[in-house]
C-alpha positions as CSV (number, residue, x, y, z in Angstrom):
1,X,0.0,0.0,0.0
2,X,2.5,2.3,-0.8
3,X,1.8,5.8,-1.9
4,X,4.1,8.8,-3.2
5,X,3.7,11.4,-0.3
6,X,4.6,15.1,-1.1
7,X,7.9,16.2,0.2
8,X,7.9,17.9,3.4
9,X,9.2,20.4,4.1
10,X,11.6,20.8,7.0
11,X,10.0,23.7,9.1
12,X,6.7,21.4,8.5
13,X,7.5,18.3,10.1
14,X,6.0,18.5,13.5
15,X,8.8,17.7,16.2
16,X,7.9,16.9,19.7
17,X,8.9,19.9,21.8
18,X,9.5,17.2,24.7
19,X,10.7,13.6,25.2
20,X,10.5,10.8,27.9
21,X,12.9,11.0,30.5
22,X,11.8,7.5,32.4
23,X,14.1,8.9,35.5
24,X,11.3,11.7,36.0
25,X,8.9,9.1,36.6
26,X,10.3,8.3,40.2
27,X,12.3,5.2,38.9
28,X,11.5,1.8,40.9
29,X,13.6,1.4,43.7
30,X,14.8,-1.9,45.2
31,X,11.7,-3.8,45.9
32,X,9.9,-2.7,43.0
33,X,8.3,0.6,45.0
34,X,8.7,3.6,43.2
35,X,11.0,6.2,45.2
36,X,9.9,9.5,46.9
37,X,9.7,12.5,44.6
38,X,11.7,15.4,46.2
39,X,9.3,17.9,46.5
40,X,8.5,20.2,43.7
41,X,9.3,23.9,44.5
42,X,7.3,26.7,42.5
43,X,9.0,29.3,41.2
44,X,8.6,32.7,42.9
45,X,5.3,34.8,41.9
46,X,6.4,37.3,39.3
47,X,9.9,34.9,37.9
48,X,10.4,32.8,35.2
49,X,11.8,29.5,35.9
50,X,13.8,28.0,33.2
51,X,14.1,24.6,35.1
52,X,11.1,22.1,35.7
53,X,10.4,20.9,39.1
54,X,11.5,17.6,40.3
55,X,9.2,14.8,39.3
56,X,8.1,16.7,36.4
57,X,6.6,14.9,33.2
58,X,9.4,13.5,30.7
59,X,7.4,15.0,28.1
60,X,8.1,18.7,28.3
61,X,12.0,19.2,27.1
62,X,14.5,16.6,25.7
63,X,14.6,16.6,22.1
64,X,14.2,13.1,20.6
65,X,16.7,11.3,18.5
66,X,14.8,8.8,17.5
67,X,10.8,8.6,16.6
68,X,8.2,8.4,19.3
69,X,6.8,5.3,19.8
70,X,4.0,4.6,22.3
71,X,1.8,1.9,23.2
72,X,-2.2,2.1,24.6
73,X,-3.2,-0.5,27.0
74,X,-6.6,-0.8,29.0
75,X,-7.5,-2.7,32.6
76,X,-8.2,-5.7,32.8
77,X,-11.5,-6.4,31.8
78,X,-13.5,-8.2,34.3
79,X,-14.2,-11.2,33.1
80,X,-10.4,-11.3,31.7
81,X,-7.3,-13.2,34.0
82,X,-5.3,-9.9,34.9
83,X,-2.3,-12.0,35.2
84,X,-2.5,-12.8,32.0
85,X,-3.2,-9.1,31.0
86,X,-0.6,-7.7,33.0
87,X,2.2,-10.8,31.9
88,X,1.3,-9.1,27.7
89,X,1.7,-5.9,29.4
90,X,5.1,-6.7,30.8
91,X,6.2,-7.7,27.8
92,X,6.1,-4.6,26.1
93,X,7.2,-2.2,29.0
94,X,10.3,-4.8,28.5
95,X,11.0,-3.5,24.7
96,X,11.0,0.1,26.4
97,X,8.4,2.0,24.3
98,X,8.4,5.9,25.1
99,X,5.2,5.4,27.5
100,X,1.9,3.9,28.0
101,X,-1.2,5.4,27.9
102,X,-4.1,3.8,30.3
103,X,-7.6,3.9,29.4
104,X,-10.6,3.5,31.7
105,X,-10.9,0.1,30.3
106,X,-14.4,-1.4,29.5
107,X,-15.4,-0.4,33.2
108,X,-15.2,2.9,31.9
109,X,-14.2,4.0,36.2
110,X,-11.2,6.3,37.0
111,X,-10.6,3.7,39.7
112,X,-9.8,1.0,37.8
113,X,-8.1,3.4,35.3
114,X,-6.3,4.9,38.7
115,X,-5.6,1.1,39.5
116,X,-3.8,0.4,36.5
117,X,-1.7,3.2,36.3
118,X,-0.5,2.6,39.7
119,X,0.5,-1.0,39.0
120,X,2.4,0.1,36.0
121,X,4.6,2.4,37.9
122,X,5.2,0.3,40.5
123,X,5.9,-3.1,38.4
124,X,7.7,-1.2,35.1
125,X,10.1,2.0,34.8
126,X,7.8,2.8,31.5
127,X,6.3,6.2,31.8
128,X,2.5,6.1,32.1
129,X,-0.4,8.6,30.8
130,X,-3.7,8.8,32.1
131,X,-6.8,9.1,29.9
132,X,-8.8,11.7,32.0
133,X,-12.5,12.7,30.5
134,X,-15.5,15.2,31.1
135,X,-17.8,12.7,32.4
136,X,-19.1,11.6,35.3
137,X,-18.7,14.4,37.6
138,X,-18.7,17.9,38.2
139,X,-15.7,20.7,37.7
140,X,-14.9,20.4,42.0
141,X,-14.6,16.1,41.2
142,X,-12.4,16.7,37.9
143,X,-10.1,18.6,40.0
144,X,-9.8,16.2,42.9
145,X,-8.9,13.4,40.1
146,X,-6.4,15.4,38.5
147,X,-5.0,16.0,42.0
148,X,-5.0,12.2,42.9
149,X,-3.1,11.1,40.0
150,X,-0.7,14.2,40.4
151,X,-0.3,12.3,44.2
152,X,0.2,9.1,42.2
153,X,3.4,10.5,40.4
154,X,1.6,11.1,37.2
155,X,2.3,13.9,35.4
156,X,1.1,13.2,31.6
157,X,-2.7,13.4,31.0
158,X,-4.5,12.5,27.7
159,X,-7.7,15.2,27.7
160,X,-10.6,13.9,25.9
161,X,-14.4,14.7,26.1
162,X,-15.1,11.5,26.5
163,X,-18.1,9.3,25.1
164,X,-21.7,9.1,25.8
165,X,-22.4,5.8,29.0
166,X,-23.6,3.5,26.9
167,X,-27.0,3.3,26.1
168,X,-27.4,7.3,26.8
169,X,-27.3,8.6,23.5
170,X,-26.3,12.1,23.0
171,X,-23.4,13.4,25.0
172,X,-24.7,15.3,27.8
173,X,-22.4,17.5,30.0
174,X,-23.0,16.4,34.0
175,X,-24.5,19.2,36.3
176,X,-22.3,21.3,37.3
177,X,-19.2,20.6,35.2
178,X,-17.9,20.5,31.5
179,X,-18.6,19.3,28.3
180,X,-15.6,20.2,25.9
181,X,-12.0,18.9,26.1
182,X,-10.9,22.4,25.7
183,X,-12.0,22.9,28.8
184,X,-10.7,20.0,30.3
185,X,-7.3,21.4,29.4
186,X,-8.3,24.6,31.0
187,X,-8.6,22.6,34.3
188,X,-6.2,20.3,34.2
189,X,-3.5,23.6,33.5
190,X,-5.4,25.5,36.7
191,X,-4.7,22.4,39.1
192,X,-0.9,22.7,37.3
193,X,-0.7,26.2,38.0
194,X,-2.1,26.1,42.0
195,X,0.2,23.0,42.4
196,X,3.7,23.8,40.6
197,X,3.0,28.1,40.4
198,X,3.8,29.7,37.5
199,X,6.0,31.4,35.3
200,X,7.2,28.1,33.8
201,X,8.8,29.3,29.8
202,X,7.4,27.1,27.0
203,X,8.6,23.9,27.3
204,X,9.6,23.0,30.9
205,X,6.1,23.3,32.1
206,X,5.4,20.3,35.0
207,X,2.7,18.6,33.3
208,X,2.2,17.5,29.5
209,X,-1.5,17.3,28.0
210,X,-2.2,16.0,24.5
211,X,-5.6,16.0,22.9
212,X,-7.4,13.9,20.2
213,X,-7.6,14.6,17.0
214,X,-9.5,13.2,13.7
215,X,-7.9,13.3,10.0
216,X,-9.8,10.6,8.5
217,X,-13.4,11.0,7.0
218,X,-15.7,9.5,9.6
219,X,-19.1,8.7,9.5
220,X,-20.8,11.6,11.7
221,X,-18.1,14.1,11.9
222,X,-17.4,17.4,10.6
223,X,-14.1,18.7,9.7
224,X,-14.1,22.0,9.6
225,X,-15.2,21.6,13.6
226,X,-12.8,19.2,14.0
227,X,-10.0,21.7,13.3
228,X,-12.0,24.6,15.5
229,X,-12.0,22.1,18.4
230,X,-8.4,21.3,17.5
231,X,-7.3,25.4,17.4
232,X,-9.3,25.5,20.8
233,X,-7.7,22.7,22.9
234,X,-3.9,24.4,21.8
235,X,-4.6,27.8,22.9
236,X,-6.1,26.0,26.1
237,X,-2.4,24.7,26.8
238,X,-2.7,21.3,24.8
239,X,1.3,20.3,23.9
240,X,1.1,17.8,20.9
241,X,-2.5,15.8,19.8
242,X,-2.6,11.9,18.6
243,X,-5.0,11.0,15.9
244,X,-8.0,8.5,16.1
245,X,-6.7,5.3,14.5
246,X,-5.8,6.4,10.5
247,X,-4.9,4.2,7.8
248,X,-4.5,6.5,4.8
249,X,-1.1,8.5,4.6
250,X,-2.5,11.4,2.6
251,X,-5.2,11.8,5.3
252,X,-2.6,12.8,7.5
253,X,-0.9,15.0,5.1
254,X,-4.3,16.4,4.4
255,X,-5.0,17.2,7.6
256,X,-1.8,18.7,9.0
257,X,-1.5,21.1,6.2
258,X,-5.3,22.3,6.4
259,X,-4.1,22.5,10.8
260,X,-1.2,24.9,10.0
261,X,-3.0,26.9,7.7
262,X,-5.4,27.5,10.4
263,X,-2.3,28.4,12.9
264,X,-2.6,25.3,14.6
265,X,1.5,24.4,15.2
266,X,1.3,21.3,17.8
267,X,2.9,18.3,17.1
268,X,0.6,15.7,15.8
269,X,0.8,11.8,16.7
270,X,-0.2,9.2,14.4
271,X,-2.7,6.9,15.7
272,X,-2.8,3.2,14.3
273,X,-3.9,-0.4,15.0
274,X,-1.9,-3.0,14.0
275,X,-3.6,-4.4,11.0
276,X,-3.3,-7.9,11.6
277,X,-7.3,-8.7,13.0
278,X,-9.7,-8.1,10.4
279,X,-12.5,-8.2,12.9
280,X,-10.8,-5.7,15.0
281,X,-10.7,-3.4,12.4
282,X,-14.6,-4.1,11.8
283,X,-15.0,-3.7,15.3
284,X,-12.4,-0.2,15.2
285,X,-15.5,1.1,11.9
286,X,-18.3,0.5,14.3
287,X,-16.9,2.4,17.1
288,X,-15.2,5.6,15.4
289,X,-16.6,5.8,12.0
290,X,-13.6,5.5,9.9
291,X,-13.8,2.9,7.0
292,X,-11.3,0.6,6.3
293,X,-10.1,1.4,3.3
294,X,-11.3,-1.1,0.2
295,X,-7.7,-2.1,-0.8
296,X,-6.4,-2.9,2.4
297,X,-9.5,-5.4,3.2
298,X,-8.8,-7.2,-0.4
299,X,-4.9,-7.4,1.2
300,X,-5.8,-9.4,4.4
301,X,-7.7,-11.7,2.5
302,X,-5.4,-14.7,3.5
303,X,-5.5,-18.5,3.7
304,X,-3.8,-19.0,6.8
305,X,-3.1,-17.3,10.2
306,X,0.2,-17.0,9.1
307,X,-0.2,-15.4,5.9
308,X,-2.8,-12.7,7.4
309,X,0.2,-11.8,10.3
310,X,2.6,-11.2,7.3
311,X,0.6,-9.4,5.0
312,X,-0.8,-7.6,8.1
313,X,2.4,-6.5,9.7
314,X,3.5,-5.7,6.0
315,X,0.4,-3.3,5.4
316,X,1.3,-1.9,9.0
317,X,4.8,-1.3,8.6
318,X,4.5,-0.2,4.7
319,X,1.7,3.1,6.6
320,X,4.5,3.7,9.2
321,X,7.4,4.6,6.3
322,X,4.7,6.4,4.1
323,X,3.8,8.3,7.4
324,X,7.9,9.0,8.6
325,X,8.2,10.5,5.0
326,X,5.7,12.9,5.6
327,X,7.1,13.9,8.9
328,X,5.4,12.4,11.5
329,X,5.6,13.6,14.9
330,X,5.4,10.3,16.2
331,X,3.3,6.9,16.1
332,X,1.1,5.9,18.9
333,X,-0.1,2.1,19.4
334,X,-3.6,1.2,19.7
335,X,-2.6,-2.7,20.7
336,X,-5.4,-4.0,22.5
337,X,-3.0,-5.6,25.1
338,X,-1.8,-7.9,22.4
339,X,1.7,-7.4,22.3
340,X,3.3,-9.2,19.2
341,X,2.1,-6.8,16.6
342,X,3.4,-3.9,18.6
343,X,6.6,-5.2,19.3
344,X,7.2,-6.1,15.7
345,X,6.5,-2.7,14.3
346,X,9.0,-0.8,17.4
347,X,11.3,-3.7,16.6
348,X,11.3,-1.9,12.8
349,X,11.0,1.8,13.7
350,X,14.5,1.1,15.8
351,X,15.9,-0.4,12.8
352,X,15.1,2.5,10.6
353,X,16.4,5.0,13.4
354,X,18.9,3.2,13.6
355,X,19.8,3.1,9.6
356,X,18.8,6.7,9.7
357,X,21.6,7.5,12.2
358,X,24.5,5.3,9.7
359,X,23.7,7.2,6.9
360,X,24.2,10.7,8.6
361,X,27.6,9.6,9.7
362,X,30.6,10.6,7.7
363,X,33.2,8.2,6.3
364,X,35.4,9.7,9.0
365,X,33.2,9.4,11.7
């Protein structure tokens, strides 16, 4: 599925303005217990700091060398053995992707979300983001969960509206608290600000928020909204956004030049599913609305298991080059828990850094 992207330009490709740094995640200490935090002084009211305080996010400053590579992961459902969840899970903290993202899971609670996160940091010395949503509560209960996972060590939230409980219907805000991610941003930056003060210069704030994003045509949406809501959660204090799951390059090329004409200069994250599970990708239609394309559904047409794995990871892989050409910020792993897909494609990704890096070296060198 190759395609001939349009060359980028330099000042276009989106570069992460930070990087993980998994020693400002309050490594593990012996016994697997994360360490104390030394305690996080604010600068003075009126200064600039040009330092971030200890136990800050590893997302806000080091530049990257080599391409972002992160992995979502959910609770255990359940229903499901967690030590059979947490055993795939382990596996990939093991290959040291740049972080984990934890949803709520199919619980849909910030407790069990809270749970997971917790276990993570305690059992791996992979950084961890929290998915954190509108629902549920009002503004005073958004503000106590931010606060918690700030006591948990985590400093890296992902800030989405969140979806309707099923069954509901429409999206409706709760009394008494907010309906737009823009505004979750708003919040989480206020709890930043009262916890860490302020007067932090661009890039070496505490905390990191990303946002969601949708290039791909999808049943229901509308673009041009899409790219207001977009505009809205940056100048709300959004640092980079990750795409709902994408399997066309030029949709992402579409979309980033129609978000930079509209001043919208975050990085932007690819998000992709392995494409190895046909019915998962069914499954991926049904809940966000974004087709899977014709030409790839004729590719995973396979006799065997084994054939659909190669062609899969092939289709997978053959996306992730297309997408580097363009520029891309970084990629960021739906996996499902399953961690064979995911491993193969940051197995590759380091082999093209890493072939990147030979070629830039001189004769001499």
């Amino acid at each position: 599925m190759p395609v001939t992207p349009p060359t980028a330009r330099a000042e276009d490709r989106p570069k992460l303005v930070a990087a993980p740094r998994a020693a400002d995640q309050s490594a593990p200490a012996p016994g697997g217990h994360p360490a104390a935090a030394a305690t996080p002084v604010a600068p003075a009211a009126g200064t600039t700091s040009s330092e971030p305080p200890a136990g800050t996010s590893w997302l806000v400053r080091r530049p990257r060398r080599s391409t972002l590579v992160s992995f979502e992961v959910f609770p255990p459902r359940p229903t499901a053995d967690p030590d059979t969840v947490w055993r795939s899970i382990d596996a990939m903290a093991q290959a040291g992707p740049d972080f984990f993202s934890v949803t709520h899971g199919h619980s849909g609670g910030r407790g069990v979300s809270r749970e997971a996160l917790r276990h993570l940091r305690r059992t791996t010395r992979t950084p961890v983001m929290a998915h954190f949503t509108c629902g549920g509560t009002d503004r005073a209960g958004l503000e106590r969960s931010v606060e918690q996972l700030l006591d948990d060590g985590v400093r890296d939230l992902l800030a989405l509206r969140g979806d309707p409980p099923l069954g509901a219907g429409q999206w409706r805000t709760p009394p008494g608290g907010i309906g737009r991610a823009s505004e979750l941003v708003r919040l989480i930056r206020d709890v930043e600000r009262r916890r860490f003060g302020d007067g932090f210069r661009p890039g070496t704030r505490p905390l990191s928020v990303s946002v969601a994003c949708y290039p791909s045509p999808a049943r229901g949406r509308d673009p041009e909204a899409d790219l207001a809501s977009l505009w809205e959660k940056q100048e709300a204090g959004a640092d980079y956004a990750i795409t709902q799951v994408l399997y066309e390059p030029e949709d992402y090329a579409s979309f980033l030049e129609r978000a930079r004409s509209e001043g919208i200069h975050i990085p932007v994250v690819a998000g992709l599913m392995p494409l190895t599970n046909p019915k998962r990708l069914q499954r991926m239609t049904e809940i966000t609305g974004v087709p899977v394309p014709e030409r790839l559904t004729r590719f995973l047409t396979a006799d065997s298991p084994e054939e659909l794995r190669h062609r899969g990871t092939a289709a997978t892989l053959s996306l992730i080059d297309d997408l580097l050409d363009l520029g891309c910020a970084g990629f960021h792993l739906y996996t499902f828990n399953r961690p064979d897909a995911a491993l193969t494609i940051l197995e590759h990704l380091r082999v093209r850094d890493a072939a990147r890096e030979y070629r830039g070296r001189s004769p001499a060198a």
